[in-house]
mmCIF file of the C-alpha atoms, coordinates in Angstrom:
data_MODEL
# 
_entry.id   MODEL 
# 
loop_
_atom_site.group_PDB 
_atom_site.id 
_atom_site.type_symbol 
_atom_site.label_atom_id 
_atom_site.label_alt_id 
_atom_site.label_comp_id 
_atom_site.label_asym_id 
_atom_site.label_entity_id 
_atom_site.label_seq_id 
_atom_site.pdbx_PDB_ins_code 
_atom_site.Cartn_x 
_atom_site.Cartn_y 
_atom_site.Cartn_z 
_atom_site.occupancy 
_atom_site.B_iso_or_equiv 
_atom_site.pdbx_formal_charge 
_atom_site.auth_seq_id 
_atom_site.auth_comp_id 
_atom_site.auth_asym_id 
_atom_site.auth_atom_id 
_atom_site.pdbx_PDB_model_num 
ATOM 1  C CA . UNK A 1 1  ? 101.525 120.960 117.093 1.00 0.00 ? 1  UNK A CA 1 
ATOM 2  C CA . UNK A 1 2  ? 100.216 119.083 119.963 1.00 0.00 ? 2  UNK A CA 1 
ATOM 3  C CA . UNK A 1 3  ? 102.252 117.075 122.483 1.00 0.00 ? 3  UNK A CA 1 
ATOM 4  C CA . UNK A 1 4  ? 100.399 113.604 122.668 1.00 0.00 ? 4  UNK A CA 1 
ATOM 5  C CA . UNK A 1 5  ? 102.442 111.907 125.561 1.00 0.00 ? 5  UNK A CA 1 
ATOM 6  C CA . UNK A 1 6  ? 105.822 111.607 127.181 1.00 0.00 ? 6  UNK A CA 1 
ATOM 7  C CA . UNK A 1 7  ? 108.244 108.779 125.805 1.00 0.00 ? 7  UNK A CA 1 
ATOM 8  C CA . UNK A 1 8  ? 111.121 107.439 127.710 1.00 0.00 ? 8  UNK A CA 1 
ATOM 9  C CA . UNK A 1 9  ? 113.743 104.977 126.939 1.00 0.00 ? 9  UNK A CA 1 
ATOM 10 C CA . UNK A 1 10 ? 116.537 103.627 128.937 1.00 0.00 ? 10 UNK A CA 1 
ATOM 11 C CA . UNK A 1 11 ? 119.901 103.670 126.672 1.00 0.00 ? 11 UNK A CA 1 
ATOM 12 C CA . UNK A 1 12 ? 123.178 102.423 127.425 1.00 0.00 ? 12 UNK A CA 1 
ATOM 13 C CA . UNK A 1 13 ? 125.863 105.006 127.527 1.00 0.00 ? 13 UNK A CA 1 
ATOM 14 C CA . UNK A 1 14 ? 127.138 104.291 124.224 1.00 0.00 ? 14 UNK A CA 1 
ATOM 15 C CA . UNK A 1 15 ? 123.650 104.209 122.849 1.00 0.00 ? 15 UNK A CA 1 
ATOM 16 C CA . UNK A 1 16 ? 123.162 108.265 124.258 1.00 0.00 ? 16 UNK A CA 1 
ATOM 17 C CA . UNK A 1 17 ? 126.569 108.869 122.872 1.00 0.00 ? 17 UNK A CA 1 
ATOM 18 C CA . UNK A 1 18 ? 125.572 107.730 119.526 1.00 0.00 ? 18 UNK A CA 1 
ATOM 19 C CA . UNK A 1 19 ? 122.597 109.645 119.572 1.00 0.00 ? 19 UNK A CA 1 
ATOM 20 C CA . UNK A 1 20 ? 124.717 112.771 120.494 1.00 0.00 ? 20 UNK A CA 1 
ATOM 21 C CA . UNK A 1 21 ? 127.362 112.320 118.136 1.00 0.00 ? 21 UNK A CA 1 
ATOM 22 C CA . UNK A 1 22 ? 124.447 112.423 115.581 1.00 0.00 ? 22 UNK A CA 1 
ATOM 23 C CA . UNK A 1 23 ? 122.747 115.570 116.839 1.00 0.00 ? 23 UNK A CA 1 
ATOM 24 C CA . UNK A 1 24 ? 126.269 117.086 116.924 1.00 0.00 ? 24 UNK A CA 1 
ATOM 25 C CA . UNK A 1 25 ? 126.930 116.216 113.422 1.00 0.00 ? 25 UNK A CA 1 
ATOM 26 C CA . UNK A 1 26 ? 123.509 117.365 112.506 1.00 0.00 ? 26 UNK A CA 1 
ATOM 27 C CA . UNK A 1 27 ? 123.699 120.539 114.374 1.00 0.00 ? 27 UNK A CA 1 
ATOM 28 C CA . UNK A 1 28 ? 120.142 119.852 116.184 1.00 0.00 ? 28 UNK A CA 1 
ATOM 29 C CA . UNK A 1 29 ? 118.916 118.216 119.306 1.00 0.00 ? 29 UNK A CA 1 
ATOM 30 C CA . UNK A 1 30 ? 118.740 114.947 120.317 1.00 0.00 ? 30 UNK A CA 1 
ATOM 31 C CA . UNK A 1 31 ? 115.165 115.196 119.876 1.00 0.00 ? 31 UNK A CA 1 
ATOM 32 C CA . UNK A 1 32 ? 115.122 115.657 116.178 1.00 0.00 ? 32 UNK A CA 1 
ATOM 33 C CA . UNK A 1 33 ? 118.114 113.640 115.408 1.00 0.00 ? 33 UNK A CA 1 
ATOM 34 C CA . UNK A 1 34 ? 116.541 111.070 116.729 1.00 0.00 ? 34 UNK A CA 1 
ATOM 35 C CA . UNK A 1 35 ? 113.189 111.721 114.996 1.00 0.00 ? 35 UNK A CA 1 
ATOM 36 C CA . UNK A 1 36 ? 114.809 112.343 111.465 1.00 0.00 ? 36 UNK A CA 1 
ATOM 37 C CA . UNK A 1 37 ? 116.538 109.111 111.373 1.00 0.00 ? 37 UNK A CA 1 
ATOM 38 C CA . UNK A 1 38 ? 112.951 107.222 112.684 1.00 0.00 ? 38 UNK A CA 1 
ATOM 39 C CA . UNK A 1 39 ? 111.668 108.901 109.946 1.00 0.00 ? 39 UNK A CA 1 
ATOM 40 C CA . UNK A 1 40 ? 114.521 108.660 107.402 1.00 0.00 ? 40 UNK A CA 1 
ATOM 41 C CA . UNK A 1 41 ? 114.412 104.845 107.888 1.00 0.00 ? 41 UNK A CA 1 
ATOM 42 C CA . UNK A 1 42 ? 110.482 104.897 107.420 1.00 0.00 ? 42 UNK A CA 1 
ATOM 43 C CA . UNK A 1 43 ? 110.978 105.901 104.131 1.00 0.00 ? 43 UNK A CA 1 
ATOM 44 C CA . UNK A 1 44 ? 113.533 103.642 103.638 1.00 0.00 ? 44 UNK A CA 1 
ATOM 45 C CA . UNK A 1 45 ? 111.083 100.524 104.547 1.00 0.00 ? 45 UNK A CA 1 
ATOM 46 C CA . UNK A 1 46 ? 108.267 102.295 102.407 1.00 0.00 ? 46 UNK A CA 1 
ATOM 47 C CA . UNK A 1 47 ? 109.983 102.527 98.957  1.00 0.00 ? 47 UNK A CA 1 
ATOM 48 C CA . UNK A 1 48 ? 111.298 98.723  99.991  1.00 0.00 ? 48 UNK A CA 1 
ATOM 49 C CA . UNK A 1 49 ? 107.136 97.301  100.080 1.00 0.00 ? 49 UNK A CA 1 
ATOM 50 C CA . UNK A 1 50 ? 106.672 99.724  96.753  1.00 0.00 ? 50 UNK A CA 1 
ATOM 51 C CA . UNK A 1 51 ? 106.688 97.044  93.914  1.00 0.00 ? 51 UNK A CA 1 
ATOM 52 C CA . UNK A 1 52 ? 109.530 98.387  91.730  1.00 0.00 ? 52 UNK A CA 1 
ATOM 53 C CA . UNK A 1 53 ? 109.094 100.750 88.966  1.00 0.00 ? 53 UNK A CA 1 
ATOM 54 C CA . UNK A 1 54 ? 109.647 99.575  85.447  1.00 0.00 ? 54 UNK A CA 1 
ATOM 55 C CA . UNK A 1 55 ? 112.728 100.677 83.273  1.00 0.00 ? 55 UNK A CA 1 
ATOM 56 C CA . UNK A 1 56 ? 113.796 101.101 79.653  1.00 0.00 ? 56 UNK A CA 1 
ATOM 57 C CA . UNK A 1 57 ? 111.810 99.519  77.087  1.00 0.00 ? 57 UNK A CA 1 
ATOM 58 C CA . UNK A 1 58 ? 109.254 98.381  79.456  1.00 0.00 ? 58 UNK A CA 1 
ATOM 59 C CA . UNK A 1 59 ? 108.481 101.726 80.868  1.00 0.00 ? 59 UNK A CA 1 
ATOM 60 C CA . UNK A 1 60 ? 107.187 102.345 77.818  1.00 0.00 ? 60 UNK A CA 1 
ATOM 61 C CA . UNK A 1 61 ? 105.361 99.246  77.365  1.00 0.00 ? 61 UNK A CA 1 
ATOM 62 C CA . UNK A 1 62 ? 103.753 99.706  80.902  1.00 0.00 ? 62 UNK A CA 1 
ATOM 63 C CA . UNK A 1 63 ? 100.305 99.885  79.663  1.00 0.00 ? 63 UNK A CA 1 
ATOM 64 C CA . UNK A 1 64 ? 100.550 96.660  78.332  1.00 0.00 ? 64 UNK A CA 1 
ATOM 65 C CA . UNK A 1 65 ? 101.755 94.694  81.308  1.00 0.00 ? 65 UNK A CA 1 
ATOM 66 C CA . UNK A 1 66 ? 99.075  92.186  82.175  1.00 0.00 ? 66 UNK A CA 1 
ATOM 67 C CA . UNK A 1 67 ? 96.189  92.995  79.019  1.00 0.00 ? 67 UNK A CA 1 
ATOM 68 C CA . UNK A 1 68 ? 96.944  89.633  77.138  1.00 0.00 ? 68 UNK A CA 1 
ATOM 69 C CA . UNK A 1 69 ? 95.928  86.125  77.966  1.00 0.00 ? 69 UNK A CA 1 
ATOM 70 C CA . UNK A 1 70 ? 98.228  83.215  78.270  1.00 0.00 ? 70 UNK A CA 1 
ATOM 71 C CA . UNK A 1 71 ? 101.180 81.853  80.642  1.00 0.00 ? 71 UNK A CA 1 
ATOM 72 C CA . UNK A 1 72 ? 102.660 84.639  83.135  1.00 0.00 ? 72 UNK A CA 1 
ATOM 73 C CA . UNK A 1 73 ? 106.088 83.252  82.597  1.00 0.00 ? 73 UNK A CA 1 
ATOM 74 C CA . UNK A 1 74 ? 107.357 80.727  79.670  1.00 0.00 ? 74 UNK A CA 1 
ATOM 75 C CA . UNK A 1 75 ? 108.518 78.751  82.787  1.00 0.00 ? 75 UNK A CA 1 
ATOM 76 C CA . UNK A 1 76 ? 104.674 77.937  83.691  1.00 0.00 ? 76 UNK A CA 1 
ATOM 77 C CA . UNK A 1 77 ? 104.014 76.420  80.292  1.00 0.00 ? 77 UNK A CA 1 
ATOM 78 C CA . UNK A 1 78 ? 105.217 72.523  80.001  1.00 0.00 ? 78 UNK A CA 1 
ATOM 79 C CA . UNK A 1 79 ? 106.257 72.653  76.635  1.00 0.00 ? 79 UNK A CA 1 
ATOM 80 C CA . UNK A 1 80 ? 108.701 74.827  77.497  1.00 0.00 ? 80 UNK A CA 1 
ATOM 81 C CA . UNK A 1 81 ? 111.409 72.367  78.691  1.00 0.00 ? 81 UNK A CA 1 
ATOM 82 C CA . UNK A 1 82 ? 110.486 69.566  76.665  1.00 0.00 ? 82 UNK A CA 1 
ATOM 83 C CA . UNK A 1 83 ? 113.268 68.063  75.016  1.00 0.00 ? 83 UNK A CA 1 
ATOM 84 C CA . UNK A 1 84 ? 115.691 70.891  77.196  1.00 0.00 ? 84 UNK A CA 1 
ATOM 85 C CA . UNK A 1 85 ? 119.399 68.794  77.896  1.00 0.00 ? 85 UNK A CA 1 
ATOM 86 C CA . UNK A 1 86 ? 119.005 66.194  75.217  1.00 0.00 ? 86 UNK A CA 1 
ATOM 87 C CA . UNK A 1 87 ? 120.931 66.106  72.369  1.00 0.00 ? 87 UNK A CA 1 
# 
């Protein structure tokens, strides 16, 4: 592994405490405490942008999804609210 460049941040005092509580609790440095939870929350915000994965019934229907022609939603089609709150 190859060190690219030095990176320095100021922190507070609570800030460094934080960081070593962590490390502490971790057993590691500061260093990789720090890097773990950069890279824990990376993940984090990765699987949030993944669209989500179907369940249940449509999991199996998955290959279907999106093969047949007509309105995405029954919202989109105009028909579908006529006469809707009249009795």
């Amino acid at each position: 592994m190859s060190v690219e460049k030095n990176f320095g941040m100021r922190l507070a005092p609570h800030e460094r405490r934080q960081i070593e509580r962590l490390a502490k609790l971790r057993a590691t440095t500061m260093k990789a405490a720090v890097l773990e939870a950069v890279q824990r929350r990376l993940e984090e915000l990765e699987a949030e942008a993944q669209p989500p994965v179907p369940q249940g019934r449509l999991k199996d229907a998955q290959h279907l999804i999106g093969c047949f022609e007509g309105p995405e939603t029954l919202s989109s089609d105009p028909q579908y609210m006529e006469g809707y709150g009249t009795s």
